[in-house]
GUKOLRO-11012 format. One line per field, with one value per residue (C-alpha): residue in three letters; x, y, z. Coordinates in steps of 0.02 Angstrom, whole numbers. Layout:
# GUKOLRO-11012
aa <- (ALA	...)
X <- (X	...)
Y <- (Y	...)
Z <- (Z	...)
//
This chain:
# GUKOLRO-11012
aa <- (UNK	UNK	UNK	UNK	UNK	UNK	UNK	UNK	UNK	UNK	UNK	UNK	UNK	UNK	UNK	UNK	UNK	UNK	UNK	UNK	UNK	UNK	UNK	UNK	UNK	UNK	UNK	UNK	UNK	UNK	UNK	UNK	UNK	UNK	UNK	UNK	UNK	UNK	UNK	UNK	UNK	UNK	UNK	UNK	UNK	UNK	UNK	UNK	UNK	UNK	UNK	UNK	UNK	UNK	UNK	UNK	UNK	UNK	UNK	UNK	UNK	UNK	UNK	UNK	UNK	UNK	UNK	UNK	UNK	UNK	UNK	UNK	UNK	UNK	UNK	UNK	UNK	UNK	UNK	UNK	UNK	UNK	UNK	UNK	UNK	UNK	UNK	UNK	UNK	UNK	UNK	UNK	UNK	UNK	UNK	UNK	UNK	UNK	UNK	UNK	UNK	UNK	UNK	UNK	UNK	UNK	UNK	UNK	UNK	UNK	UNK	UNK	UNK	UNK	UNK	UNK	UNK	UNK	UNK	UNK	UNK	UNK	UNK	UNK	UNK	UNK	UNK	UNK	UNK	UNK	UNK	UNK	UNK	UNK	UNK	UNK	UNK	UNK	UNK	UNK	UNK	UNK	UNK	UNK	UNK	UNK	UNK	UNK	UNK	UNK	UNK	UNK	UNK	UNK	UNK	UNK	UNK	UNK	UNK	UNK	UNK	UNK	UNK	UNK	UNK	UNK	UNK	UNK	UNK	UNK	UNK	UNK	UNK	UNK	UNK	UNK	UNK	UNK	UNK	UNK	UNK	UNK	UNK	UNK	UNK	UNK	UNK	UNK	UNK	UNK	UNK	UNK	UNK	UNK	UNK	UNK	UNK	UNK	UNK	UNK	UNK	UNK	UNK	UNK	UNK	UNK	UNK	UNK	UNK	UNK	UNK	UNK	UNK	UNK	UNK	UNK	UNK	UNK	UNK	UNK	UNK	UNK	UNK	UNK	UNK	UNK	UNK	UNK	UNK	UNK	UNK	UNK	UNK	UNK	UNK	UNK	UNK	UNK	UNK	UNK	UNK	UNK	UNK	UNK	UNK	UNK	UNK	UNK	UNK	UNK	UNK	UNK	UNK	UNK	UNK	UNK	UNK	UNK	UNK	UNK	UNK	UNK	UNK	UNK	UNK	UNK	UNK	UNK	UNK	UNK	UNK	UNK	UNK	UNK	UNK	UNK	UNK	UNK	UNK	UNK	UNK	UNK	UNK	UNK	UNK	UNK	UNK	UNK	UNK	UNK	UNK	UNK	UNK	UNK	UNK	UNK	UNK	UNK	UNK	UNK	UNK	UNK	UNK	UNK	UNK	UNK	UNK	UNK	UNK	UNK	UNK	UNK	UNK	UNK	UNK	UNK	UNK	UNK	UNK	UNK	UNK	UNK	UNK	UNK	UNK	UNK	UNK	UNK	UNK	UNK	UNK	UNK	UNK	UNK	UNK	UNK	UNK	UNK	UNK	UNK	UNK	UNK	UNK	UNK	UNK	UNK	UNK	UNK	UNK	UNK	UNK	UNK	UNK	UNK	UNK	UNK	UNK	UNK	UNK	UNK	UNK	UNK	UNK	UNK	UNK	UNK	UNK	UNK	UNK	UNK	UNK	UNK	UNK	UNK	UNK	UNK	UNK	UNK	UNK	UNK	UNK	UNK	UNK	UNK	UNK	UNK	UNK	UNK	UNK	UNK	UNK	UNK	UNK	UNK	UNK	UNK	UNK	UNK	UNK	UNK	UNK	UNK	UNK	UNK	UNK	UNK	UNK	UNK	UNK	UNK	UNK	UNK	UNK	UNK	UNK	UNK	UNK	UNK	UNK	UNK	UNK	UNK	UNK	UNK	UNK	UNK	UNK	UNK	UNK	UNK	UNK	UNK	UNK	UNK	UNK	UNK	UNK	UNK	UNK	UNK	UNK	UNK	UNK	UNK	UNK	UNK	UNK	UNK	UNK	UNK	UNK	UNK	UNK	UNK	UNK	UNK	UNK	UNK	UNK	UNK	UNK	UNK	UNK	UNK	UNK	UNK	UNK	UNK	UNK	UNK	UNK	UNK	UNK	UNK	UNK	UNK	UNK	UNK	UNK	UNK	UNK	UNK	UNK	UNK	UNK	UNK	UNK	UNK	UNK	UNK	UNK	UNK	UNK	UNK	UNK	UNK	UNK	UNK	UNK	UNK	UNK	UNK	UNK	UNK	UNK	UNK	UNK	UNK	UNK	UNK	UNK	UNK	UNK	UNK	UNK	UNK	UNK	UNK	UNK	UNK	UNK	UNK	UNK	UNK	UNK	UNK	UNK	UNK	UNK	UNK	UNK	UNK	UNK	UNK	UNK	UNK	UNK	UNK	UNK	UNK	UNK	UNK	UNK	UNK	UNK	UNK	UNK	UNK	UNK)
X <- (-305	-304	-484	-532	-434	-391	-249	-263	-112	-117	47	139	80	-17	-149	-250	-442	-595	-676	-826	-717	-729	-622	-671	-616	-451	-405	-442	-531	-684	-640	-541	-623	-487	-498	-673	-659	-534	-450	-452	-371	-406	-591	-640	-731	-848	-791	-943	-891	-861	-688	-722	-551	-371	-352	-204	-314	-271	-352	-435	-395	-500	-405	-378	-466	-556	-607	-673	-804	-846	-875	-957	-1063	-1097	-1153	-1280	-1377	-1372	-1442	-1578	-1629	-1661	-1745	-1831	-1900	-1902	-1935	-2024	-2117	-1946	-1906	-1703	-1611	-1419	-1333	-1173	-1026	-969	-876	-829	-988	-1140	-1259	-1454	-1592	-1759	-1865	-2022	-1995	-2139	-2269	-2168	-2168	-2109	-1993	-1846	-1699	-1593	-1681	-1733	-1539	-1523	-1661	-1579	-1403	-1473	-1550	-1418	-1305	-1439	-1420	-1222	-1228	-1356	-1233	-1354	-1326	-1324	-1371	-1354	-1400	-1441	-1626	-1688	-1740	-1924	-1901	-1824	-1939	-2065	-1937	-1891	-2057	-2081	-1898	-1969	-1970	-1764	-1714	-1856	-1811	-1644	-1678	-1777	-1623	-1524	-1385	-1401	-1547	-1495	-1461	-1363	-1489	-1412	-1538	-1567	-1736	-1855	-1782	-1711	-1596	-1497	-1279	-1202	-1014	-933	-1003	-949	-1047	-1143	-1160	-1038	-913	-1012	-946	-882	-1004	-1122	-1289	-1277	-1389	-1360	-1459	-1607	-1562	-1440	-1236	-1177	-1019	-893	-764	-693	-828	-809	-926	-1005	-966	-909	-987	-1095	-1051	-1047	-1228	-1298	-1220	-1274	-1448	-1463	-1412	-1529	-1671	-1634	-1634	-1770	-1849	-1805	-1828	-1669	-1622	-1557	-1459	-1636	-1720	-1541	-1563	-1758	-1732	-1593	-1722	-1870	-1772	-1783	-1575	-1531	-1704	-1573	-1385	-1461	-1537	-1397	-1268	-1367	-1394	-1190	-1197	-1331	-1212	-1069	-1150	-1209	-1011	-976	-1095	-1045	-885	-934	-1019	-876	-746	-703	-624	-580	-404	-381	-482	-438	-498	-478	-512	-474	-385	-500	-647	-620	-566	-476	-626	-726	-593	-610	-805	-789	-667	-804	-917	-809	-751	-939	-958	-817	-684	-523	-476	-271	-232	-95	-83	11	84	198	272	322	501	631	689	884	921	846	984	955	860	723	700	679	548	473	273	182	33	89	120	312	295	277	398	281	379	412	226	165	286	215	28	65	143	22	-108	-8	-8	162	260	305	389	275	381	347	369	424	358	465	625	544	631	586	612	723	689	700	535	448	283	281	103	44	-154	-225	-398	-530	-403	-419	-282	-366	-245	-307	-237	-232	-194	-287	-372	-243	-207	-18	-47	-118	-157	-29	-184	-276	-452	-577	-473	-502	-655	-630	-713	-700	-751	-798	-862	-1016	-1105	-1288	-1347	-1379	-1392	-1560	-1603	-1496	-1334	-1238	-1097	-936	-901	-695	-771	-819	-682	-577	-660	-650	-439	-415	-518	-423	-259	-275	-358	-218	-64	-11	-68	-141	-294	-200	-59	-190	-282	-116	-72	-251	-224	-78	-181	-352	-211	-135	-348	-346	-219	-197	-369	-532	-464	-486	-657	-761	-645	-721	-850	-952	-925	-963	-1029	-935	-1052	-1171	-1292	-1285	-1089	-1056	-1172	-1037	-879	-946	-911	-738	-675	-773	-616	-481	-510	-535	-348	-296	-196	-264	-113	-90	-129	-223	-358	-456	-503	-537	-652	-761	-767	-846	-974	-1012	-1027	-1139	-1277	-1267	-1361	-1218	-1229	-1123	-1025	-1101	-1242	-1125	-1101	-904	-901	-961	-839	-845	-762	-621	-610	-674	-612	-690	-684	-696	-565	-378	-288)
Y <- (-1979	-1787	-1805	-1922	-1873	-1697	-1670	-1643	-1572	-1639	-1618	-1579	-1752	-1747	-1881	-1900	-1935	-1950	-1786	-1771	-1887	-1813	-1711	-1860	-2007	-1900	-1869	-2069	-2000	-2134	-2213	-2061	-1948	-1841	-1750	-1656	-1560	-1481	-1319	-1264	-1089	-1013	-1091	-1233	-1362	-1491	-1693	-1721	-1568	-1664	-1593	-1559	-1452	-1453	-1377	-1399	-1481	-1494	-1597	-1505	-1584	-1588	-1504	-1362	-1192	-1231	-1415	-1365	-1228	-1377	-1493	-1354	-1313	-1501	-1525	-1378	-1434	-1596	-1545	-1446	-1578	-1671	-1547	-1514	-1677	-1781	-1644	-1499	-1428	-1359	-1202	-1181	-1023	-1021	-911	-899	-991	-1090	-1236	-1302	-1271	-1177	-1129	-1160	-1061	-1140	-984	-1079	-1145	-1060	-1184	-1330	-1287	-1447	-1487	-1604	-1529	-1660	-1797	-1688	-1670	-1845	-1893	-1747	-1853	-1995	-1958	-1875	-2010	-2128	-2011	-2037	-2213	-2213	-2125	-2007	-1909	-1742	-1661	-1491	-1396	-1217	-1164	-995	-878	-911	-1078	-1072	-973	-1126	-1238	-1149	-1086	-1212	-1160	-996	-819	-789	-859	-794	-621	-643	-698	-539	-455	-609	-530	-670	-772	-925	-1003	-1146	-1260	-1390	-1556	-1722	-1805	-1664	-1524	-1395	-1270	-1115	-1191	-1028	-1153	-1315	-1456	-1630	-1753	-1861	-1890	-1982	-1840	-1753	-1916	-1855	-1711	-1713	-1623	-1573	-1478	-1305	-1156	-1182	-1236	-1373	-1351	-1408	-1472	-1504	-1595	-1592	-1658	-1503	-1491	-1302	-1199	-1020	-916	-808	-644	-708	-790	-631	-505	-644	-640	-453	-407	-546	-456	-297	-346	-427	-298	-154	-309	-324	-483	-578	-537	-524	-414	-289	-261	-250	-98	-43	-51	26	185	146	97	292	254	72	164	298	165	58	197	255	97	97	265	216	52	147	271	131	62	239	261	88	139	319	236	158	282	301	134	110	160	53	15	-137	-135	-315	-373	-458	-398	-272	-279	-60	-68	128	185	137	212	361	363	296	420	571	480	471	629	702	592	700	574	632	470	438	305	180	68	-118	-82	52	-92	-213	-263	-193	-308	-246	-310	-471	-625	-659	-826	-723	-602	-755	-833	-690	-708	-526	-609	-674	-616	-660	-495	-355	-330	-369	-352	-171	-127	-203	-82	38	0	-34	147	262	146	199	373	387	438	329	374	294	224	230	105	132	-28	22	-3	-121	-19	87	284	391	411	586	562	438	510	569	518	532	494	650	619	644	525	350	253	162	35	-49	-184	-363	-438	-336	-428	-569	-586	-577	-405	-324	-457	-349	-208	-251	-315	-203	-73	-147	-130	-257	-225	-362	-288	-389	-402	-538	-539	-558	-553	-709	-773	-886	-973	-1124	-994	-908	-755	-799	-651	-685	-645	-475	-424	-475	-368	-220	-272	-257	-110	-29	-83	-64	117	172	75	12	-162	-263	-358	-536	-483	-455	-624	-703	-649	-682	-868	-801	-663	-790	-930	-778	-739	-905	-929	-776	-670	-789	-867	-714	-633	-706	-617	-428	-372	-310	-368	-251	-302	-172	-246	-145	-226	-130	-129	-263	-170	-22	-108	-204	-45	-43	-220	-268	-172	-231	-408	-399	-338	-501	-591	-748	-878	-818	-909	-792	-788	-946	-833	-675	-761	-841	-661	-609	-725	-676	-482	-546	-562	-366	-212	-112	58	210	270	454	457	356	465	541	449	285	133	92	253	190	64	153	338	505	519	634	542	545	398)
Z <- (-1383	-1379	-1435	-1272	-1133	-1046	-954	-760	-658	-447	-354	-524	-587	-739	-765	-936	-880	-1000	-1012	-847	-740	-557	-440	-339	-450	-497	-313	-282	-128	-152	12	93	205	228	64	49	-97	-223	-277	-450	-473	-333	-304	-182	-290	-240	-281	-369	-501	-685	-742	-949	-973	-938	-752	-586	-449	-281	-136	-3	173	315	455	333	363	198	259	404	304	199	358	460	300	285	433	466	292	376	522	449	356	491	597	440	411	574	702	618	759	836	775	800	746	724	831	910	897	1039	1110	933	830	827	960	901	1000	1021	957	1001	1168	1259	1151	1255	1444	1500	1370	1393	1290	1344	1290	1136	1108	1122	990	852	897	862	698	637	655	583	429	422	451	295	190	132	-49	-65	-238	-300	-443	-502	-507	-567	-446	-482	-486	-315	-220	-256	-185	-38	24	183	236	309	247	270	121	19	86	38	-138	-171	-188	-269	-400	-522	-632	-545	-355	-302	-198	-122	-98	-9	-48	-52	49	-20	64	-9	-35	-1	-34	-66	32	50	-77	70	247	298	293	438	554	700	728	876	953	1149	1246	1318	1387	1311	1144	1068	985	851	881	731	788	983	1089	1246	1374	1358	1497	1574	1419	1536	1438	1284	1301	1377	1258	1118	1180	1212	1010	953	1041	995	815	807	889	751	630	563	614	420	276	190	315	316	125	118	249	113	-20	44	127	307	308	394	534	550	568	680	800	802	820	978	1046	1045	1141	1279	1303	1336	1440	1543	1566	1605	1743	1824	1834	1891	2046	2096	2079	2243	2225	2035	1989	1829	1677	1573	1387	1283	1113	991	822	726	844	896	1050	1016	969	1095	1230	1163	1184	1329	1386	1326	1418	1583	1551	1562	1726	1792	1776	1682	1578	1564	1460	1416	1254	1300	1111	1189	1311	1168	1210	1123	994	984	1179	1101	1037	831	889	996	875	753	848	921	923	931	955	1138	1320	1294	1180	1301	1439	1569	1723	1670	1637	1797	1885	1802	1835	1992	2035	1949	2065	2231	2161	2104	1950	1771	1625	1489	1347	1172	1055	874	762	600	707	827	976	1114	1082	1145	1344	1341	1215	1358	1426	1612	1697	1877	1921	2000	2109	1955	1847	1797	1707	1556	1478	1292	1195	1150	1326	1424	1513	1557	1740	1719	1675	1813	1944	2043	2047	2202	2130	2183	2107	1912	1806	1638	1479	1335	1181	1029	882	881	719	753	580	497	333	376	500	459	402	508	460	570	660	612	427	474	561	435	313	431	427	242	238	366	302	117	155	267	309	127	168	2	50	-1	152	259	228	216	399	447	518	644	688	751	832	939	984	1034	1132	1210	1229	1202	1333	1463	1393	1525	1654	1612	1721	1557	1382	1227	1065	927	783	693	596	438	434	307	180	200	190	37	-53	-18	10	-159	-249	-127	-147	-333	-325	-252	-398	-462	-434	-262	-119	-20	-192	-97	40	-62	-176	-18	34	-139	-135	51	-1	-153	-27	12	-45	-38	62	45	194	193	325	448	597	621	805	743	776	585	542	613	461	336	384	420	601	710	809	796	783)
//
């Protein structure tokens, strides 16, 4: 028997299976659609994978973080299969994500005038769904990089580009009937697994939503800062993963970082003259963002730049107005959230707002985060706004009205900065942008705060529910949004986070998320930090700036 049959560990069960049995047949998940893959020491498996040696498997679920990658992942090859094969003359891009899924730009739309996307919508639904109702099989295999160049050459130069600089002699192609498309991770065996998913119009172009059927709407900013970056890529021709590490290749990378990082200083030059023409009426500046996206460092350009407008910048961080955890009972402290509004003692800092607006004088508290108290008040900060001064306040909830609703309107000027990654993969593949700020996190923390890269990913989920719930939510209140992104940025932190990740131990949990990282940084010509400018918003990740912090 020891001869036949291998051992498998699920759930502390062990099960003796004939040697190239699958994860699928081991997990009984024939007929379940809630597991869509499995986990095998620290790597998300496919069910289709033959198991040949004695391993602990675990199901993947599909409301899991790793489920839904497999589902999203699913779904796009789906999808360009079918635009692929049933609608070819329709050249869609991936873009942003919105409303549940992935925004698709119609790059060709000017050859159709009088196009219907509706109804073009409606036609992509339908065949999709044809395609799930068929059950269709999905196939992959590894090809050498020769061999799949050939196979990929009608899916457009992006993923030829990108295997010019492939690290290995082999790809992963992922396949239904003839089309061939780049699997850059697990996907679910067939197409039923995509049920569920559906194609709406919007703006232009067509979403594809994953799971929550939402009806697109107030994304203004978004879709105009989305646009704007997409353009200017394209325009310095940087606008894939294959066209970022040509440019590395062939020498032009510094002509890249110097455009980009002045294309950061004209658009904050431009938020600093808006709010120079309106300072006889602006009194506050609100600055939002979500975790890791540099909102310090872009107040402090800003403030150079409103400082050279003649405006003395004073500002305010919402961290300093955390409450102070020893007036709290054991069972608030328990359940305290950081992440939320409940956090900050909000009555006190609209007081505060509220007074340096009329003119008068605060003492600004300071919070200590290794105590998780306020300081001494003889240590609080005495402020008053002078007639040059603005107050500029920074942080996570910045831009929530319960903070400074009590600051008559025309009196506030809103900034949402972000971080939305305009690179793509292909033109089938996006990069989240939570992927690249996570990056810039464990870089950050594992350069300068002590933090190991597997704490960092660990806290990672409670850091993107708190976005959720408490600052997505507000981003379309600013009056200007900022993208933070810089096209060549994950090329730089490769050289760092490469090590970090490597660090994380094998058995522990965060491991799943590190090694999806490593095979996202595989794609990367790697570029060392030393022609990055000392004001650049990546130095505040990476270190050497010229700022304090």
């Amino acid at each position: 028997m020891a001869e036949d049959y291998i051992n498998i560990v699920v759930n502390n069960e062990i099960f003796s299976i004939a040697p190239q049995t699958t994860v699928k047949e081991v997990l009984h998940a024939e007929n379940d659609l809630d597991i869509v893959g499995g986990l095998i020491g620290g790597a998300i498996v496919g069910l289709s994978m033959p198991l040949t040696v004695p391993v602990n498997l675990s199901p993947v679920h599909r409301n899991t973080r790793e489920g839904h990658q497999i589902i999203n992942r699913t779904s796009s090859f789906l999808l360009e299969y079918i635009m692929a094969t049933r609608f070819p003359a329709y050249h869609f891009q991936v873009g942003q994500s919105l409303n549940q899924g992935y925004y698709y730009e119609l790059l060709n739309a000017s050859e159709f005038p009088d196009l219907d996307i509706e109804a073009l919508a409606e036609k992509i639904d339908a065949a999709v769904h044809e395609a799930i109702e068929a059950d269709l099989q999905f196939n992959s295999n590894f090809y050498n990089v020769e061999t799949a160049c050939v196979l990929l050459k009608d899916n457009g130069v992006a993923m030829i580009k990108l295997l010019n600089a492939w690290p290995y002699n082999s790809v992963p192609l992922a396949k239904l009937d003839n089309f061939y498309a780049i699997q850059y991770g697990t996907m679910a065996p067939s197409a039923k697994y995509c049920n569920g998913i559906s194609i709406i119009p919007y703006d232009g172009g067509i979403i594809l939503q994953f799971r929550k059927q939402v009806k697109p709407s107030g994304n203004a900013h978004l879709m105009q800062t989305y646009r704007e970056n997409r353009a200017w890529n394209k325009m310095i021709g940087v606008a894939t993963v294959g066209d970022l590490n040509e440019s590395i290749l062939t020498g032009k990378i510094n002509d890249i970082i110097r455009m980009q990082e002045g294309l950061h200083e004209k658009k904050i030059i431009e938020i600093a003259d808006k709010i120079a023409a309106n300072r006889d009426k602006l009194r506050l500046i609100c600055i939002a963002g979500p975790s890791s996206s540099s909102k310090t460092t872009f107040l402090k350009r800003l403030s150079v730049q409103l400082s050279i407008a003649g405006i003395q910048p004073v500002t305010i961080s919402l961290d300093d107005y955390y409450a102070d955890r020893s007036l709290m009972t054991p069972e608030q402290r328990k359940n305290l959230d950081l992440e939320s509004l409940e956090a900050l003692d909000v009555d006190l800092l609209r007081e505060h707002l509220q007074t340096l607006v009329d003119g008068g004088k605060i003492l600004a508290p300071h919070f200590d985060f290794s105590t998780g108290t306020r300081v001494a008040p003889e240590k609080f900060t005495p402020l008053q706004l002078g007639p040059n001064q603005m107050l500029l306040i920074e942080g996570i909830h910045g831009l929530n009205p319960a903070i400074a609703d009590s600051v008559p309107e025309e009196s506030r000027f809103r900034i949402f900065v972000s971080s939305l990654t305009q690179l793509v993969i292909d033109e089938h593949t996006r990069i989240p942008t939570s992927d690249t700020r996570l990056l810039r996190r464990i870089v950050r923390d594992r350069r300068y705060r002590g933090t190991s890269a597997a704490k960092t990913i660990a806290m990672w989920p409670k850091v993107r529910r708190g976005e959720r719930n408490n600052i997505f939510p507000f981003q379309e209140n600013c009056d200007v949004m900022f993208n933070s992104s810089l096209v060549y940025e994950t090329a730089v932190l490769k050289t760092f986070a490469w090590r970090y990740l490597l660090e994380v131990p094998q058995n522990d949990p965060a491991r799943v998320q590190a090694q999806a990282l490593l095979r996202f940084l595989d794609m990367f010509v790697p570029i060392f930090p030393d022609d990055i400018p000392s004001n650049s918003l990546l130095r505040e990740f990476i270190g050497g700036s010229s700022f304090n912090y």
